[in-house]
Rosetta silent file (secondary structure, phi, psi, omega in degrees, C-alpha in Angstrom):
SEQUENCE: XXXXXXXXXXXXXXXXXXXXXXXXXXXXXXXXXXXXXXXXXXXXXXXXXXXXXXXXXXXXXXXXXXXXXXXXXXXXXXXXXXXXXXXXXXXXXXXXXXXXXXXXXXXXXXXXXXXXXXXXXXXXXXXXXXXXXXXXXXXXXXXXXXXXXXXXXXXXXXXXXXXXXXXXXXXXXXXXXXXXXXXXXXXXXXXXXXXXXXXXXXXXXXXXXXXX
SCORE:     score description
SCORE:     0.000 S_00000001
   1 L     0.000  147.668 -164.537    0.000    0.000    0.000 S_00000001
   2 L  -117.604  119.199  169.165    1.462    3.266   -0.907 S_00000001
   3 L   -88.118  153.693  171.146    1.018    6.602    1.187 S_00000001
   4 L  -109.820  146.091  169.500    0.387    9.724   -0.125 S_00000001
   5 L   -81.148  119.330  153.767    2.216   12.853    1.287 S_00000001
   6 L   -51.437   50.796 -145.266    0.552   15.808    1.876 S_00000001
   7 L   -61.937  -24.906  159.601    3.428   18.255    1.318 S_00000001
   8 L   -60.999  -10.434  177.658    1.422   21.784    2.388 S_00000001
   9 L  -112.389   18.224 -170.998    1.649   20.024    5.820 S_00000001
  10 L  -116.106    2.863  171.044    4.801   19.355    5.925 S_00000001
  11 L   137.279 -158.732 -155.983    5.618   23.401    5.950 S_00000001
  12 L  -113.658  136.802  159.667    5.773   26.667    3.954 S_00000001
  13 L   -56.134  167.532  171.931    7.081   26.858    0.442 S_00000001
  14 L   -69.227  -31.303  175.278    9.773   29.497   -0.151 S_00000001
  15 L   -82.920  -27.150  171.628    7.351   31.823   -1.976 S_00000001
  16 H   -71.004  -76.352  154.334    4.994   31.856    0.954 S_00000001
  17 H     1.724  -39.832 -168.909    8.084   32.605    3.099 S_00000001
  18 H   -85.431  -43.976 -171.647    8.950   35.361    0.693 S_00000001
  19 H   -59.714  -62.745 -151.519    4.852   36.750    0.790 S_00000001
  20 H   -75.936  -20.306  170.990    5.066   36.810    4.545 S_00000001
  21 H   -53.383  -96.827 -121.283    8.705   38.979    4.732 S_00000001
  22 H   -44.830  -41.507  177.525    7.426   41.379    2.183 S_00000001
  23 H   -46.189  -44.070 -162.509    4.032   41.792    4.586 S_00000001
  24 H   -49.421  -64.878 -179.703    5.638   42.198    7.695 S_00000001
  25 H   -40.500  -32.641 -154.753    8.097   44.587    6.171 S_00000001
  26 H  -100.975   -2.325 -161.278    5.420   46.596    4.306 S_00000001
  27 H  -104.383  -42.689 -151.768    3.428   46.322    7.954 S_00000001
  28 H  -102.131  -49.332  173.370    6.564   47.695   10.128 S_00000001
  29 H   -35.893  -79.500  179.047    7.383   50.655    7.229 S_00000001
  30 H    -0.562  -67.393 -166.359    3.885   51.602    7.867 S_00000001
  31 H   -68.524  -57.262 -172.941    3.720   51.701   11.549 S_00000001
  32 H   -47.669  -31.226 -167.378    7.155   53.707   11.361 S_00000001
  33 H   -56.606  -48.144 -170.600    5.830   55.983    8.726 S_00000001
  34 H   -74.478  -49.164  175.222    2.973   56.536   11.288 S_00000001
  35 H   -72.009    2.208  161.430    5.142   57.048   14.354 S_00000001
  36 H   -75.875  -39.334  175.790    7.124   59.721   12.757 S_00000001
  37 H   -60.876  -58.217 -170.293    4.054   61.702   11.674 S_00000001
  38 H   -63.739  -48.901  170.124    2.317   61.746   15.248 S_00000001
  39 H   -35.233  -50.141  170.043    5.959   62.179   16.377 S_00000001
  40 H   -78.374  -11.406 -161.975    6.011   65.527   14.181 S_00000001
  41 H  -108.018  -39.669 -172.256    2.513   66.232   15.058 S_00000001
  42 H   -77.047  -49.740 -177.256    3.316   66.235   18.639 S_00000001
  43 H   -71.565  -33.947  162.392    6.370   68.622   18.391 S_00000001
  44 H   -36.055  -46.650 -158.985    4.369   71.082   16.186 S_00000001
  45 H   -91.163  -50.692  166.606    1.614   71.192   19.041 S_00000001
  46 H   -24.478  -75.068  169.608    4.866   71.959   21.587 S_00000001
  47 H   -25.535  -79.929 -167.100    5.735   74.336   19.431 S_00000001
  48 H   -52.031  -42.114  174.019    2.526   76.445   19.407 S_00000001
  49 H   -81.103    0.557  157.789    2.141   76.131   23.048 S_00000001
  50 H   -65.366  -56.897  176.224    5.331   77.299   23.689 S_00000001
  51 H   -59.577  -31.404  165.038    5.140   80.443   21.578 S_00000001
  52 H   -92.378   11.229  159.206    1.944   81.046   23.011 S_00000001
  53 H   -99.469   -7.965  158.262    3.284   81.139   26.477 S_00000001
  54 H   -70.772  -23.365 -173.554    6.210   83.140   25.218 S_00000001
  55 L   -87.529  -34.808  164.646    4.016   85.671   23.413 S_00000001
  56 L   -73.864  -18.113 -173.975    1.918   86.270   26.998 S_00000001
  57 H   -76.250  -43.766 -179.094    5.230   86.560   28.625 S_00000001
  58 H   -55.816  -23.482 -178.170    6.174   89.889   25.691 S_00000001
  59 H   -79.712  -69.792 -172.557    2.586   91.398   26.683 S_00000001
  60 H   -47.213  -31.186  128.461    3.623   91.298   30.075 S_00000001
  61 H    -1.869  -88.660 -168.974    6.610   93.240   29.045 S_00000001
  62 H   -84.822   -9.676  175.716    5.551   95.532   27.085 S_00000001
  63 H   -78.827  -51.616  165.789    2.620   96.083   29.771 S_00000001
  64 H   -51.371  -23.242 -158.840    6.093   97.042   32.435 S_00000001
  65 L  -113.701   15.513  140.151    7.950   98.726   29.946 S_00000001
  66 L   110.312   14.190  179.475    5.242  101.627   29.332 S_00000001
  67 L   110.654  -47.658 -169.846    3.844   99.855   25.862 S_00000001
  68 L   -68.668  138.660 -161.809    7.265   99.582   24.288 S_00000001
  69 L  -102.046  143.876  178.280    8.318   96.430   22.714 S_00000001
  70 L   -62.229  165.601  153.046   12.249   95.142   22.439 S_00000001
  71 L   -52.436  155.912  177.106   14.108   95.388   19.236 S_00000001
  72 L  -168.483   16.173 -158.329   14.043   92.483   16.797 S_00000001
  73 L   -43.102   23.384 -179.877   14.629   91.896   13.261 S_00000001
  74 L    71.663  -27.008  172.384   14.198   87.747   12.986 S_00000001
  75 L   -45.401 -173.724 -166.366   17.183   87.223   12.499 S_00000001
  76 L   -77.972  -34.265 -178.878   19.840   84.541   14.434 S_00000001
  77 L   -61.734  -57.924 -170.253   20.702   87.684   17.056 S_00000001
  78 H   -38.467  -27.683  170.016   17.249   88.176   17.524 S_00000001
  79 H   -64.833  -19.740  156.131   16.951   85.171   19.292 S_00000001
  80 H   -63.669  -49.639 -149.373   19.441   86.541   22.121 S_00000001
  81 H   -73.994  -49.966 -161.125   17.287   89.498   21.880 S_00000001
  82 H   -77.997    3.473  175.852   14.037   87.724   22.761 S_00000001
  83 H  -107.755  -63.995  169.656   15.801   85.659   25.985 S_00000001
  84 H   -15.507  -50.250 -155.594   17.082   88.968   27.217 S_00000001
  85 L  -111.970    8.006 -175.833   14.134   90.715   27.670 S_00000001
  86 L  -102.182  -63.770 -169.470   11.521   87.264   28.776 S_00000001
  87 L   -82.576   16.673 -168.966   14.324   86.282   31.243 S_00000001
  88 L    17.583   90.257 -169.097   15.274   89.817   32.045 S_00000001
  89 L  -133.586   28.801 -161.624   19.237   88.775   31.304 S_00000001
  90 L   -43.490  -34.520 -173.753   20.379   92.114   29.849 S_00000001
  91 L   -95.503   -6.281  138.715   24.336   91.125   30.509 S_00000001
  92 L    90.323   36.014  145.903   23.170   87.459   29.391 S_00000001
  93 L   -22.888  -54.522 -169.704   24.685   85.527   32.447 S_00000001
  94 L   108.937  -65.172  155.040   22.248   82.936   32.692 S_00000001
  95 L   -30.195   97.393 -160.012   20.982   84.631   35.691 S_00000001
  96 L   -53.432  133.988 -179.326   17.698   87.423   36.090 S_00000001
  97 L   -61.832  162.109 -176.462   19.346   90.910   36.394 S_00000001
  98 E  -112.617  164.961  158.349   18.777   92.734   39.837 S_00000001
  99 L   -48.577  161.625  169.181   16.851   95.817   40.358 S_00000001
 100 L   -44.456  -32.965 -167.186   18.307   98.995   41.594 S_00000001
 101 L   -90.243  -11.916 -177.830   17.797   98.106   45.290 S_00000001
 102 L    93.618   34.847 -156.963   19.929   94.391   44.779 S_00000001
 103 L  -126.453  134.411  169.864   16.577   92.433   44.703 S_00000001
 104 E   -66.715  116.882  141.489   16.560   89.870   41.615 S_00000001
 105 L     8.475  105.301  153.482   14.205   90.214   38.840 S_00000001
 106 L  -100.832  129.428 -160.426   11.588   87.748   37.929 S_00000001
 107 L   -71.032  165.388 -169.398   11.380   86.924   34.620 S_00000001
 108 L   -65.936  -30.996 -168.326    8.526   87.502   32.613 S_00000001
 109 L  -108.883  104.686 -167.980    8.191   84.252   30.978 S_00000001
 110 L   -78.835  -29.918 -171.779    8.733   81.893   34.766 S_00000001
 111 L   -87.516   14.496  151.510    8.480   78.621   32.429 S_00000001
 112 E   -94.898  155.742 -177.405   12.473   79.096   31.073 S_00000001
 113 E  -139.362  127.684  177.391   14.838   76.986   32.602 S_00000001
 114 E   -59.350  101.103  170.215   18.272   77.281   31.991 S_00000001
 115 L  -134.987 -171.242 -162.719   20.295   74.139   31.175 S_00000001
 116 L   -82.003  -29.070  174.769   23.279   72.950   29.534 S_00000001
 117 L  -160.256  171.176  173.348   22.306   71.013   26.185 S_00000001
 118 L  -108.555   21.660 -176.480   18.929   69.189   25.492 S_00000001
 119 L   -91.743   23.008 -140.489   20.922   66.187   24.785 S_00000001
 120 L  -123.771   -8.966 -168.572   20.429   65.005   28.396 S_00000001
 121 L   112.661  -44.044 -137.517   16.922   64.304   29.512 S_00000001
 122 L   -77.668   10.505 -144.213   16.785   67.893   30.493 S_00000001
 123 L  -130.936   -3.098  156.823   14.108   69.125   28.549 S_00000001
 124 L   -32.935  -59.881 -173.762   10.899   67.466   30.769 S_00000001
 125 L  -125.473  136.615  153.792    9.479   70.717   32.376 S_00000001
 126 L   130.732 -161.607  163.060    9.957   74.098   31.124 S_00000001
 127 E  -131.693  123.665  179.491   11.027   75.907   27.947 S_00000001
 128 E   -98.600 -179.742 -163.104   14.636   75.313   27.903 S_00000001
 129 E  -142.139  123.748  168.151   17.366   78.259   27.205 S_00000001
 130 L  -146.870  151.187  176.686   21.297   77.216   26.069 S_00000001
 131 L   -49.745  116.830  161.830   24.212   78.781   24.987 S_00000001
 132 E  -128.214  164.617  165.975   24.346   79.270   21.417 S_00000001
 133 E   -92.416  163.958  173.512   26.879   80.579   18.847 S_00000001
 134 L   177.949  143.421 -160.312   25.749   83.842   17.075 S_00000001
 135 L  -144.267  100.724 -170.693   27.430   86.224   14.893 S_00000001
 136 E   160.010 -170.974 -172.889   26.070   89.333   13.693 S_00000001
 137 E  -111.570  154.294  170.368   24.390   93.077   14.849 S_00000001
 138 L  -101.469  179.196 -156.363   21.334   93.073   16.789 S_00000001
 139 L   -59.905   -1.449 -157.506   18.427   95.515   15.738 S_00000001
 140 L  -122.306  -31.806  151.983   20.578   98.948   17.699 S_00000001
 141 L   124.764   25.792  172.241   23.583   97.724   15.271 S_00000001
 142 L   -80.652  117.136 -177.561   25.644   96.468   18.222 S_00000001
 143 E   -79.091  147.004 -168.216   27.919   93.548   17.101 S_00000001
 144 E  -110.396  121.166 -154.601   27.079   90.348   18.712 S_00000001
 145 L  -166.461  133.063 -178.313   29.638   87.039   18.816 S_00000001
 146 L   118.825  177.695  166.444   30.581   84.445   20.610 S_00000001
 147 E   -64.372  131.402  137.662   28.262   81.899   22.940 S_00000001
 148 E  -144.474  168.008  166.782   24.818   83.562   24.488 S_00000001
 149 L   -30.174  158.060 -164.860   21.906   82.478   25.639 S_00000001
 150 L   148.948  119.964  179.900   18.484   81.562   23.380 S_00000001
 151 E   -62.749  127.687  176.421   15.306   80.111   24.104 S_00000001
 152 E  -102.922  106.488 -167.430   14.711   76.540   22.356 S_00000001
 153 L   -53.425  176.716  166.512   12.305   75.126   20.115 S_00000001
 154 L   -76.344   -4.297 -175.293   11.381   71.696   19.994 S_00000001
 155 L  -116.388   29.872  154.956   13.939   70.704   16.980 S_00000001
 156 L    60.118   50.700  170.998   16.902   72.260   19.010 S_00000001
 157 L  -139.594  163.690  170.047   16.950   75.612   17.378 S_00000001
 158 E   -51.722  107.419  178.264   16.618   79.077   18.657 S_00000001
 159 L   -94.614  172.928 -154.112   13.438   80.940   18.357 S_00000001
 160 E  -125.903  174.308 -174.571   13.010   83.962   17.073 S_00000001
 161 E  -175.581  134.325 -148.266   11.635   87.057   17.132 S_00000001
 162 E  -113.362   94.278 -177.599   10.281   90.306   14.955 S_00000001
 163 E   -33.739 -174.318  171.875    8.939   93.938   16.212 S_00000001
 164 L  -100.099  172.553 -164.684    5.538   94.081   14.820 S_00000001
 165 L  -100.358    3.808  175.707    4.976   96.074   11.621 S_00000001
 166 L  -125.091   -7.286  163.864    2.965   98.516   13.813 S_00000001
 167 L   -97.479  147.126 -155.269    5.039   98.540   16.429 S_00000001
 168 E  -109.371  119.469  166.734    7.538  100.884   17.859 S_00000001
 169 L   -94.339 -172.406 -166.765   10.839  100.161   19.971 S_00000001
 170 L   -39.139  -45.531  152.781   12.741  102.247   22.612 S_00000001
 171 L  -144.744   56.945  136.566   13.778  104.118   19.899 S_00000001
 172 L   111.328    7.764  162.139   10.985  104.970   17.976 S_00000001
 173 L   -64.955  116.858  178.501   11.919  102.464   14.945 S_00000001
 174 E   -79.369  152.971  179.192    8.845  100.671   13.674 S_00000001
 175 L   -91.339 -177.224  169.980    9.415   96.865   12.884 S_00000001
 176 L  -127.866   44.012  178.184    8.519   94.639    9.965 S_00000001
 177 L  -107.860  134.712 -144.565    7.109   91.614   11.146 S_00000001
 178 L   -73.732  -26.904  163.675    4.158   90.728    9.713 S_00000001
 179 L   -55.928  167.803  176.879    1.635   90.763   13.071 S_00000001
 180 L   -79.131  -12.446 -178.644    0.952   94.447   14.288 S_00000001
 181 L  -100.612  -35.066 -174.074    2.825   93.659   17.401 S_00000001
 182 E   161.608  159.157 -178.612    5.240   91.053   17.104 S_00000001
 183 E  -124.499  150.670  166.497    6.195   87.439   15.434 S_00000001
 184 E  -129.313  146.541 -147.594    7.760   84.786   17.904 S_00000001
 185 E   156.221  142.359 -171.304    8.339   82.135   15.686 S_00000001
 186 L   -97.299 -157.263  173.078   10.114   78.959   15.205 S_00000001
 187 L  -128.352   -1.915 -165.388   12.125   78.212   11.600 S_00000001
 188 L   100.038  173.600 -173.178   10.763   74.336   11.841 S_00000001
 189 L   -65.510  -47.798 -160.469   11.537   70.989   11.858 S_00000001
 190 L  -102.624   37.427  169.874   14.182   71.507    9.339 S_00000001
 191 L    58.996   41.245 -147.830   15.554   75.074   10.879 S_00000001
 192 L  -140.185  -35.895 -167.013   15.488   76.540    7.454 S_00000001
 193 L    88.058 -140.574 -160.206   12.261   78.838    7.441 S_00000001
 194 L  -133.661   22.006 -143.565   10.794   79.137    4.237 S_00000001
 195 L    79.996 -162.817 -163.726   13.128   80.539    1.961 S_00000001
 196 E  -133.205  138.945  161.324   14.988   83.868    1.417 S_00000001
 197 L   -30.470  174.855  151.479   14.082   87.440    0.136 S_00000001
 198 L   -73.609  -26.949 -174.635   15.839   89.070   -2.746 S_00000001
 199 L   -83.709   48.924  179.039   18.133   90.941   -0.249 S_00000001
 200 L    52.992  -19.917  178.253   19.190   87.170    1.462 S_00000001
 201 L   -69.225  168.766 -177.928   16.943   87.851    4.186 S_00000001
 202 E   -75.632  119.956  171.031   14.963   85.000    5.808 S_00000001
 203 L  -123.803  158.779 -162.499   11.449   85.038    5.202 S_00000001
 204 L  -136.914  146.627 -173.384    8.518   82.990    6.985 S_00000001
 205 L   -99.402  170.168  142.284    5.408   82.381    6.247 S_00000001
 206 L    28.859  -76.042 -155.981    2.368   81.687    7.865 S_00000001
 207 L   -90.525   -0.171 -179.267    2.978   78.138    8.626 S_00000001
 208 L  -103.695  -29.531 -176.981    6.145   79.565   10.529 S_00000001
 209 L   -98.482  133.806 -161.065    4.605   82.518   12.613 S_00000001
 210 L  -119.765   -0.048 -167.906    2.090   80.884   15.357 S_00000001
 211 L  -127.283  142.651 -155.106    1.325   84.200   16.983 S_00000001
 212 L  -147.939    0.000    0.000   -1.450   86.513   15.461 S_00000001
């Protein structure tokens, strides 16, 4: 008597083998593809709720300083500029400046925290502020160089920041930033903005300025 083998029961062909890779693979691409989006979706939503606690800390500001708004052009300085006056840091220390009487400062914006790099863990509560380089004049045409201080986005860039185009500073220059008051503004996941003017400057669009 002769048996017959069933050979599907004896295990998977090579082409089935091949079928079930390519799923998995086209199954785990997916999934990454999807945790990189929500991953991006999540720092975008940082983002905005940073700038809009940075943009109540500049009201609060400009409500102490008599109306008047810091200097700013958008630029890389500007981002010194805008830690200066939310962490009241004028000599850019790390430290809130004191008052006439020796009594420290509090800064405007209470949720920076100073630390050393964001490669560390360090970045759990707060908005953090590190040492950057920057090279260049700030908005009074004082040159600026070397390591200072600068408020940090969620992609580990500087944020920035723009008088308003209706707005006046200390002395009596109106800005160009496209709100009437001020832009706070990140450059994005890939730090770049949104391209450049004809005169090289950086310009941002919309999708870059969160505060209106």
């Amino acid at each position: 008597m002769k048996l017959r083998v069933n050979r599907k029961a004896a295990g998977f062909t090579l082409i089935e083998i091949l079928v079930a890779i390519a799923i998995l693979a086209t199954l785990a691409a997916g999934a990454w593809q999807a945790k990189g989006w929500l991953d991006s979706k999540q720092l975008n939503t940082v983002a905005q709720t940073q700038v809009e606690t940075l943009a109540a800390a500049m009201n609060a500001y400009r409500a102490d300083n008599g109306d008047i708004l810091p200097a700013g052009r958008g630029d890389a300085v500007s981002a010194t500029e805008l830690y200066s006056a939310l962490y009241r840091d004028a000599d850019n220390d790390g430290e809130p400046d004191k008052d006439g009487s020796g009594v420290t400062l509090m800064p405007y914006c209470k949720q920076l925290v100073i630390i050393e790099n964001t490669k560390d863990g360090e970045r759990e509560e707060g908005i953090p502020c590190i040492k950057v380089k920057v090279s260049g004049k700030n908005a009074k045409g004082k040159k600026i160089k070397g390591k200072h201080y600068a408020i940090i986005d969620p992609w580990n860039q500087p944020y920035r920041y723009r008088l308003g185009c209706e707005a006046m500073d200390e002395d009596g220059k109106v800005g160009k930033g496209i709100n009437p008051d001020f832009d706070i503004f990140s450059l994005g996941p890939d730090g770049k903005g949104n391209g450049l003017t004809k005169d090289g400057d950086n310009e941002d669009n919309v999708s870059n300025i969160k505060v209106w």
